[in-house]
C-alpha positions as CSV (number, residue, x, y, z in Angstrom):
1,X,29.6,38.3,-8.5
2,X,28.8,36.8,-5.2
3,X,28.7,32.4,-5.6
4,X,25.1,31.1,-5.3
5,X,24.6,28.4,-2.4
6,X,21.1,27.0,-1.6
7,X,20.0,27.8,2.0
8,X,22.7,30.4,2.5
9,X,22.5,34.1,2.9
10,X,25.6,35.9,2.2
11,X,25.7,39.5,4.0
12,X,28.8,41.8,4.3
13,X,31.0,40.4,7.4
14,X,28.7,37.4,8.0
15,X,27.2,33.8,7.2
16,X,23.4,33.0,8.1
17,X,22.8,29.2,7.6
18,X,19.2,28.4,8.0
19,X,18.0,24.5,8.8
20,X,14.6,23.0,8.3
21,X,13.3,20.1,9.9
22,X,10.0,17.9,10.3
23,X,9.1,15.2,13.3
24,X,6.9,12.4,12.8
25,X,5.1,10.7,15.7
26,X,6.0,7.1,16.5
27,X,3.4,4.5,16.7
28,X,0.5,4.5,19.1
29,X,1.9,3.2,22.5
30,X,-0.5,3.9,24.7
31,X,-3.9,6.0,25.1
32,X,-4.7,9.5,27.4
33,X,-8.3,8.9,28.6
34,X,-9.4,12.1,30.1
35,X,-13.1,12.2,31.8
36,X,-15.2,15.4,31.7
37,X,-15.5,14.7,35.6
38,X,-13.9,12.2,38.1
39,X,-16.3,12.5,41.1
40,X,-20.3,11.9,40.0
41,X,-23.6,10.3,41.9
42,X,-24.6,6.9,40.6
43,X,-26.0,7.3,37.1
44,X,-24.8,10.8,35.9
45,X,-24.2,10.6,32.1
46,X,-20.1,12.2,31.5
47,X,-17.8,12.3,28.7
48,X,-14.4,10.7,27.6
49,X,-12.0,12.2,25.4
50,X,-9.3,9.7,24.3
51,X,-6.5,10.4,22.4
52,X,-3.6,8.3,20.7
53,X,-0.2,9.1,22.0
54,X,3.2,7.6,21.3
55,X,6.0,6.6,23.6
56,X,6.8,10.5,24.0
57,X,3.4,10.8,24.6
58,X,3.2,13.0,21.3
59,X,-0.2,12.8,19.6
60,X,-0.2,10.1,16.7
61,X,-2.1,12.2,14.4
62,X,-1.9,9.2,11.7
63,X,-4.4,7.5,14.0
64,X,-7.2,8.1,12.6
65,X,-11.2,6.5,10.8
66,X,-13.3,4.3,13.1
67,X,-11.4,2.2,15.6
68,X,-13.3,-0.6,17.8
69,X,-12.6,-0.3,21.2
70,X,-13.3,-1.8,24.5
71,X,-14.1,-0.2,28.0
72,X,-14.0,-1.8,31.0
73,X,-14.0,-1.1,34.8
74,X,-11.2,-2.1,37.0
75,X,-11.3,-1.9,40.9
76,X,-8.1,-2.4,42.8
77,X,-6.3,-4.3,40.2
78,X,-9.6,-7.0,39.7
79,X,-12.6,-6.5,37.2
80,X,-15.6,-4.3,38.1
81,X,-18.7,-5.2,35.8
82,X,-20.3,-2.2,37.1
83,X,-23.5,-3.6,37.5
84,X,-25.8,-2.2,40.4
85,X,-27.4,-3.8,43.0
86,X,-30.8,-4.0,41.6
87,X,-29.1,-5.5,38.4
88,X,-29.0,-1.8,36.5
89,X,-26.0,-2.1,34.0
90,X,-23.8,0.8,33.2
91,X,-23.6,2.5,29.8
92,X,-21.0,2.5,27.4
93,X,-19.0,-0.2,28.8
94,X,-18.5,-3.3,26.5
95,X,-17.3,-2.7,22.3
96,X,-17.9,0.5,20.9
97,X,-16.9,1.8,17.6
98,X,-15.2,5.6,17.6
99,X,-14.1,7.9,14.7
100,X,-10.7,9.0,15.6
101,X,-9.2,12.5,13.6
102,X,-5.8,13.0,13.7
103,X,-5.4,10.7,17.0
104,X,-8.2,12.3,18.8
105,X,-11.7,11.2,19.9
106,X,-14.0,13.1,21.8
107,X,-17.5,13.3,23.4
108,X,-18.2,9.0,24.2
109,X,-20.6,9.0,26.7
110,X,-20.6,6.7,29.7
111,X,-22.7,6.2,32.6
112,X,-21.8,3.9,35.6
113,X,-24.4,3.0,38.0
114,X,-22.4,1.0,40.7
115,X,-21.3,3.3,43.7
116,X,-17.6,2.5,43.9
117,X,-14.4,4.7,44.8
118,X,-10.8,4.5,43.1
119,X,-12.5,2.6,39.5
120,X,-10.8,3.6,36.5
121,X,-12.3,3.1,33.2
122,X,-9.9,1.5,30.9
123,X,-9.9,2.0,26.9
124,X,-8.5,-0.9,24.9
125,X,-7.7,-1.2,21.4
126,X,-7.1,-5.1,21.2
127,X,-6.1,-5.1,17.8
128,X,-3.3,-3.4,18.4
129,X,-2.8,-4.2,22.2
130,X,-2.7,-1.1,23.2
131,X,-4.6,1.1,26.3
132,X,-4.9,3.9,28.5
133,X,-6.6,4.2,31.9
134,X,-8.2,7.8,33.2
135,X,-7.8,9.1,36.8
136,X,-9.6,7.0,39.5
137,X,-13.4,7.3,39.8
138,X,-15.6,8.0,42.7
139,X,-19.1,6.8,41.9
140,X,-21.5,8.1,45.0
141,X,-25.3,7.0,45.6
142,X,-27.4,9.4,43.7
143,X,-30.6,10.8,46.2
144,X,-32.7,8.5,48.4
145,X,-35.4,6.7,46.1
146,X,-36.3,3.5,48.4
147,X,-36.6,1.9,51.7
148,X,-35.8,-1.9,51.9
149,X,-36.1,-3.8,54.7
150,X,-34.9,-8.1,54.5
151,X,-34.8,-10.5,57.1
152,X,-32.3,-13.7,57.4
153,X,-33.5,-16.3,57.5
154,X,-36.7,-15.3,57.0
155,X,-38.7,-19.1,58.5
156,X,-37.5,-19.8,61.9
157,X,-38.6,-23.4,63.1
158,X,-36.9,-23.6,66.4
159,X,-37.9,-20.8,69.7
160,X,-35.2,-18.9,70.8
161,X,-33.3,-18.8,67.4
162,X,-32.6,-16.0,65.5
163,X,-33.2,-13.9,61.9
164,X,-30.9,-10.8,61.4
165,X,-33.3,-7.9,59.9
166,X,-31.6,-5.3,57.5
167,X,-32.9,-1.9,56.3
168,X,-31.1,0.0,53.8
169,X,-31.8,3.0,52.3
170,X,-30.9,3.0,48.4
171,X,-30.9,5.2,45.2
172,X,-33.1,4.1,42.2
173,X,-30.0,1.8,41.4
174,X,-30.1,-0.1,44.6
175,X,-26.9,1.6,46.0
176,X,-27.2,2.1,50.0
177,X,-27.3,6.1,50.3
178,X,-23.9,7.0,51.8
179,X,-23.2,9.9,53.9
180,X,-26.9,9.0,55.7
181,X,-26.7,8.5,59.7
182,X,-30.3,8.9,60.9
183,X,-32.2,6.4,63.1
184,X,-34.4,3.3,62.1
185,X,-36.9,2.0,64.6
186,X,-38.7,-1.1,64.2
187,X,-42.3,-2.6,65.8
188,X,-44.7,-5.3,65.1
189,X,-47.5,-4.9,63.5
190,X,-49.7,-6.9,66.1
191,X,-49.1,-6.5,70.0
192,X,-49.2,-10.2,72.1
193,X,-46.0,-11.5,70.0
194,X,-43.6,-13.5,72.4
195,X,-40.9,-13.6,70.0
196,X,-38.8,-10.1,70.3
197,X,-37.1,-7.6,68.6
198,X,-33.8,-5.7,69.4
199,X,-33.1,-1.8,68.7
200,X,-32.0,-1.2,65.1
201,X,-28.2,-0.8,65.2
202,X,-26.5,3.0,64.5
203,X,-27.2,3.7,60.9
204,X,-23.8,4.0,58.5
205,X,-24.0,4.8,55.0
206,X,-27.8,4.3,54.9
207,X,-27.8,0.4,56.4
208,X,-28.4,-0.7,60.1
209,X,-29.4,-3.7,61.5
210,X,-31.9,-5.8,64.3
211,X,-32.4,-9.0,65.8
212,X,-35.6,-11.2,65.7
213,X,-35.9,-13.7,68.3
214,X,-38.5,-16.5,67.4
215,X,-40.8,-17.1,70.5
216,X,-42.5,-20.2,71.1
217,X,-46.2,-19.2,69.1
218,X,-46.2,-19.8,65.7
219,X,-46.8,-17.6,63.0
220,X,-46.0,-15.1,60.3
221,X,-44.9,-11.6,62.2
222,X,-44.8,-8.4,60.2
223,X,-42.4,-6.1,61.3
224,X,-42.4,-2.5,60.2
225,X,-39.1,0.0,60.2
226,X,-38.8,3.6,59.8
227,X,-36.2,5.0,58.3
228,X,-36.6,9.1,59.6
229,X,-37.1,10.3,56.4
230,X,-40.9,9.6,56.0
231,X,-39.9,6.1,53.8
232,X,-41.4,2.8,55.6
233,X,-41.0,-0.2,54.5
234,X,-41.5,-4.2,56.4
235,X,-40.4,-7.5,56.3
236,X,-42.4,-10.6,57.3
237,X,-40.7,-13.3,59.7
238,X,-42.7,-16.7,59.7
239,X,-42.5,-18.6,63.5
240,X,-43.0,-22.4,62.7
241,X,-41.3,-23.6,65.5
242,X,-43.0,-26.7,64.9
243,X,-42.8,-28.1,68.2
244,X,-43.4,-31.8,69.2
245,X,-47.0,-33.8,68.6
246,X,-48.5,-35.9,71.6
247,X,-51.3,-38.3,71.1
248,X,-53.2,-41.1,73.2
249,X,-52.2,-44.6,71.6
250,X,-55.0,-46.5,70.5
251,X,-54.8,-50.3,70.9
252,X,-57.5,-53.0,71.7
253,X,-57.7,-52.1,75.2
254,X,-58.2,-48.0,74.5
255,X,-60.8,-46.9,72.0
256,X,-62.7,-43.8,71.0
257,X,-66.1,-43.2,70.3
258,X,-67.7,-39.5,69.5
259,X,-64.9,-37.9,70.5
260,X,-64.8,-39.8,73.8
261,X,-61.8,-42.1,75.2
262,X,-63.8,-45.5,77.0
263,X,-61.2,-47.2,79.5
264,X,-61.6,-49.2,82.6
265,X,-59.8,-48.1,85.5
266,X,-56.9,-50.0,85.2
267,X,-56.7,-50.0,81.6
268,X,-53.1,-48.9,80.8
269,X,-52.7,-45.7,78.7
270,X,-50.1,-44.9,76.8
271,X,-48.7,-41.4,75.3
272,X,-46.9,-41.0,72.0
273,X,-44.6,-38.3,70.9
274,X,-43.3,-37.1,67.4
275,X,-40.4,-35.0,68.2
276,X,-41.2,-32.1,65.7
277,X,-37.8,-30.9,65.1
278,X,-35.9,-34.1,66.2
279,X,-34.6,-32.6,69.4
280,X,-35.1,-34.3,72.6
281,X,-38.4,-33.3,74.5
282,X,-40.3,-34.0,78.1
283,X,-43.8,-34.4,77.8
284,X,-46.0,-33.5,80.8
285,X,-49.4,-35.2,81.8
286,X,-52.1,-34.3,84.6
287,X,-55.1,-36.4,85.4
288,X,-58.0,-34.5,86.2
289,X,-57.2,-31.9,88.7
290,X,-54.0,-33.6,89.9
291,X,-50.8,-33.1,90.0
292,X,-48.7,-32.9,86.7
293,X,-46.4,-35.3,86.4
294,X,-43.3,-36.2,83.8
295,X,-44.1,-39.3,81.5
296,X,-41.3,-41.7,80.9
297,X,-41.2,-42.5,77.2
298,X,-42.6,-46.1,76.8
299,X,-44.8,-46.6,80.0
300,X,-47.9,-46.3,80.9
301,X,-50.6,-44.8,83.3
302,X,-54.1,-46.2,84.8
303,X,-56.8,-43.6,85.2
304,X,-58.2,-45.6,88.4
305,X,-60.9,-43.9,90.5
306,X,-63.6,-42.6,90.6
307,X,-65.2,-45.0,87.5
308,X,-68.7,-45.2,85.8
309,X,-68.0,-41.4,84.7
310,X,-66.1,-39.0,82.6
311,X,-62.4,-37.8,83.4
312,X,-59.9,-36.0,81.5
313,X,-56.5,-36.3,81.2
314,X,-54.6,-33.3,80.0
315,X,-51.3,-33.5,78.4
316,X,-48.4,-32.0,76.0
317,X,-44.7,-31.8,75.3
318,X,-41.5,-29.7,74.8
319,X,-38.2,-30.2,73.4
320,X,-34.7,-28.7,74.4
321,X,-35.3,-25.7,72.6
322,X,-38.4,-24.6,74.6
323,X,-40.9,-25.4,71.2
324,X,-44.3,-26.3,73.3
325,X,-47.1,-27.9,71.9
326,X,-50.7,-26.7,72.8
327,X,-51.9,-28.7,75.6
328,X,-54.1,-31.5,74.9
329,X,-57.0,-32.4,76.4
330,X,-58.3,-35.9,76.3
331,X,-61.8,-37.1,77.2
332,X,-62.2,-40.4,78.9
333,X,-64.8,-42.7,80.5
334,X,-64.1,-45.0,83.0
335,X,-66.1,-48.0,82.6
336,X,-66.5,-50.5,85.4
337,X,-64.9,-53.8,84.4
338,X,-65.0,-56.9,86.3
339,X,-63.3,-59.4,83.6
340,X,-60.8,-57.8,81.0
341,X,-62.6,-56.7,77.8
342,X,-62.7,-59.2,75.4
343,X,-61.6,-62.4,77.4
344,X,-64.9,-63.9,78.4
345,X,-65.5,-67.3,75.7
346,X,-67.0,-70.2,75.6
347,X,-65.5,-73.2,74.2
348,X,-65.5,-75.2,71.9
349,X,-69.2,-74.2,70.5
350,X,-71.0,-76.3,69.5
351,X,-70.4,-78.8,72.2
352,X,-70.7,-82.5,72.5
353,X,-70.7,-83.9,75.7
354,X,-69.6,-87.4,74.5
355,X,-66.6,-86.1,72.8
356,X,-65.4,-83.2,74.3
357,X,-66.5,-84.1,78.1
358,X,-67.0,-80.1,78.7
359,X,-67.7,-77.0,77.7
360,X,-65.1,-74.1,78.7
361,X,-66.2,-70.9,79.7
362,X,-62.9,-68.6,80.2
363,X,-62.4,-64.9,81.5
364,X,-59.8,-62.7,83.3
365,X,-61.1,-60.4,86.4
366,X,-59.7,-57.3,87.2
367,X,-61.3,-57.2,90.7
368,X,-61.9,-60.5,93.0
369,X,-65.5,-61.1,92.1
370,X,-68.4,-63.4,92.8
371,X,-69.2,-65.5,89.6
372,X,-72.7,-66.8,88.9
373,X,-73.4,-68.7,85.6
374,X,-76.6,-69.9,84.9
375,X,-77.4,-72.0,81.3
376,X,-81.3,-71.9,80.1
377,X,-83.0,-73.7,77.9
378,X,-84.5,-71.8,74.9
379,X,-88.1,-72.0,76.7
380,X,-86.5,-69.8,79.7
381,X,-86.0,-72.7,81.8
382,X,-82.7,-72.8,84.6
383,X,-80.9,-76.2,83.3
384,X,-77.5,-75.8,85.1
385,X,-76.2,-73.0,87.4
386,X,-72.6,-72.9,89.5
387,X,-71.6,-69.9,91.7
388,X,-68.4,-68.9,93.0
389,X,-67.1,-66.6,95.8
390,X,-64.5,-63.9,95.9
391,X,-62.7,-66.4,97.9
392,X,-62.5,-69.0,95.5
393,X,-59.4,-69.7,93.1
394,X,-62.1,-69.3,90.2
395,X,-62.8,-65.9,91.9
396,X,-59.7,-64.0,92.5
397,X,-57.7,-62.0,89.9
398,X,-54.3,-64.0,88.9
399,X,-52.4,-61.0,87.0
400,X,-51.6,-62.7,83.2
401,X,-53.6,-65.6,84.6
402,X,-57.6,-66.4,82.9
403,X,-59.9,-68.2,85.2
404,X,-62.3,-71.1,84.1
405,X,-65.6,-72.8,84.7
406,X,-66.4,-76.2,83.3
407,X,-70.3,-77.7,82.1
408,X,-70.3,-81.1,81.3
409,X,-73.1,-80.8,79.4
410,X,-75.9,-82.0,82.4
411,X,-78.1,-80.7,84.1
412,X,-78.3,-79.7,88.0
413,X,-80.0,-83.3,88.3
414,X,-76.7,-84.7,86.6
415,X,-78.8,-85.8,83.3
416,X,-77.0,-84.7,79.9
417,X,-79.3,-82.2,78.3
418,X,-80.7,-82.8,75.3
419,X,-79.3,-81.4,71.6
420,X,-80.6,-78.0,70.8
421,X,-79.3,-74.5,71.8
422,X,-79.0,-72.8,75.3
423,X,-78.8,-69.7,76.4
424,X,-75.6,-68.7,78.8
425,X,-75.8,-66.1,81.3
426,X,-72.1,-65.0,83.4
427,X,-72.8,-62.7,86.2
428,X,-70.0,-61.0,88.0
429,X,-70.6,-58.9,91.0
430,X,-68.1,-57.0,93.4
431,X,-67.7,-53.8,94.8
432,X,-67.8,-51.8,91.7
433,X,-71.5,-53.4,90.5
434,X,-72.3,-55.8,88.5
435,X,-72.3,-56.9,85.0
436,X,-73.5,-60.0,82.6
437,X,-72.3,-61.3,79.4
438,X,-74.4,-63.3,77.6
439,X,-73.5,-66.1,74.8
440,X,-75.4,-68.9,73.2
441,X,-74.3,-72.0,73.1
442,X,-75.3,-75.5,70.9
443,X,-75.5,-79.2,72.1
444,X,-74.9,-81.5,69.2
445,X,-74.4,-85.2,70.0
């Protein structure tokens, strides 16, 4: 009778021992993320299988149900949100919930938008801190779907600066196309523009560039680029070089009327300037058909001859940058003034011979002149007259200096006139013409 042993077979001449044994997998250590395809154009839909392995990298078929996990994007190390240019955000990225069976999950769909090489899509179960990474990811631009064209700054305010112009070709996702190498060629949509445009760099993955130079008119210039593969697109540049502002000052001694400056020839004019951008300028000035000149900041001109007639004084300015204003033209009339506007008075009015002894009547010439004042009664009668020369003190111009003629109130017979009003007459005459200013005056004793 041959002994009974469990798990051993007795033959004739030999012993066959036969062992049985059964592995379990560790615990999850980290996770295989395999992609259904690691090169793709911007927006392609692929697939992610992911399954559970241990630190053998056996399968951990014990992990299993619905587990919430997290993808993300990583780019060299940092975080990649995915997110395209024209603010298109991936799918599948973010918390998802997955039913794992026996350690294995297949089929979760993804779509990235963004074109980017060497991303990897990472799978994280946080509750258990554990991940896995796939292969990197090359994300191209998916076909040509627009033509933009942007311009930087796009408002220039000074001539002879500068706005960089960029056209890009891009994919529904706002991903330059890569791979493209054509030609883009720009133009204005209006000819007569002083400001220029350079030659649109060579094109590299869909993107080239130009320059806009800002002339000196202002404006808003519309500039129009082709990118060679029937797409067109534009930009629009605004010119506002907002150069400096000139104006006649208006004071007492300058004054308009209907669009008309009245001066007398020596009446000083002066020019103001508002520096548009705050850089320094030169303002220019011509008078008539003479010679244009440079005006100093703060001084002041005299229109002289010819008088009694219309002139025109033409003006403008420029700053540093070479911003011009239009140039200005003024209208003027150059009256013929013997006495300085406004300083021909009478004083003090009324008048009383006893107490104030004489009646003062004042002026300032702007030519030696030949005075003539004549006082009538209110009946049209001469009562007093005086006349002076050119050559006399009261007849020459005294610069800053006003002349005077005294009445004391009598008559040319020497008898003190009696109360009641009169009527004063000032003559001046010299080689310009003549003029009279007229006052009334009272006699009160």
């Amino acid at each position: 009778m041959k002994p009974e042993f469990p798990g051993v077979l007795f033959l004739t001449g030999f012993i066959f021992v036969f062992t049985c044994s059964v592995f379990a997998a560790g615990p999850v250590d980290h996770f295989q993320v395999s992609p259904s395809k690691t090169s793709m154009s911007a927006g392609d839909i692929f697939t992610v299988a992911v399954i559970a392995k241990d630190s053998g990298n056996t399968t951990v078929d014990t992990y299993t149900g619905l587990k919430n996990l997290t993808s993300t994007l990583e780019v060299n190390g940092g975080v990649s949100n995915g997110i395209s240019p024209n603010g298109t955000t991936p799918a599948g990225l973010g918390t998802i919930s997955v039913q794992f069976n026996s350690g294995t999950a297949t089929g979760l769909l993804f779509r990235l938008v963004k074109t980017e090489a060497g991303v990897t899509l990472k799978i994280t179960d946080a509750s258990i801190g554990k991940y896995g990474i796939t292969q990197p990811l090359t994300i191209a631009s998916g076909d040509c779907s627009a033509f933009n064209v942007t311009a930087v700054p796009g408002r220039l305010i000074k001539a002879g600066t500068t706005s960089i112009i960029t056209a890009v070709l891009t994919d529904v996702y706002g991903n330059p196309i890569t791979g493209f190498s054509g030609t883009f060629t720009g133009n204005f949509a209006t000819t007569n523009v002083d400001s220029t445009l350079t030659v649109f760099s060579p094109v590299v993955n869909g993107s080239a560039g130009a320059t806009f130079t800002a002339g000196h008119a202002t404006g808003k210039y519309a500039v129009f680029v082709s990118s060679g593969l029937g797409l067109e697109s534009s930009v629009t540049i605004e010119v506002a070089v907002d150069p400096p502002a000139t104006a006649v000052i208006q004071n007492s001694e300058v004054f308009s009327r209907r669009s008309v400056v009245y001066v007398y020839r020596d009446t000083p004019v002066k020019l103001n300037v508002t520096s548009g951008n705050g850089q320094p300028f030169t303002t220019y000035y011509r008078i008539d058909n003479g010679s244009t000149l440079v005006y100093a900041p703060g001084s002041s001109f005299t229109l002289g001859e010819p008088v009694n007639q219309a002139r025109c004084v033409y003006y403008y300015s420029v700053d540093d940058q070479g911003n011009t204003e239009g140039i200005h033209t003024e209208k003027f009339f150059v009256m013929k003034a013997q006495v300085a506007p406004g300083t021909v008075k009478i004083w003090p009015n009324p008048f009383n011979p006893a107490n104030d002894v004489f009646a003062t009547i004042g002026y300032t010439l702007t030519r030696d002149s030949e005075i003539k004042i004549t006082i009538y009664d209110l009946l049209g009668n001469v009562v007093w007259t005086k006349t002076v020369t050119a050559d006399d003190d009261a007849g020459q111009v005294a610069s800053g200096t006003g002349k005077i003629i005294r009445w004391d109130g009598t008559n040319d017979s020497g008898t003190t006139v009696a109360n009641g009003g009169y009527i004063c007459l000032i003559k001046i005459k010299n080689s310009d013409g003549e003029e009279t200013h007229k006052f009334k005056i009272a006699v009160v004793k």
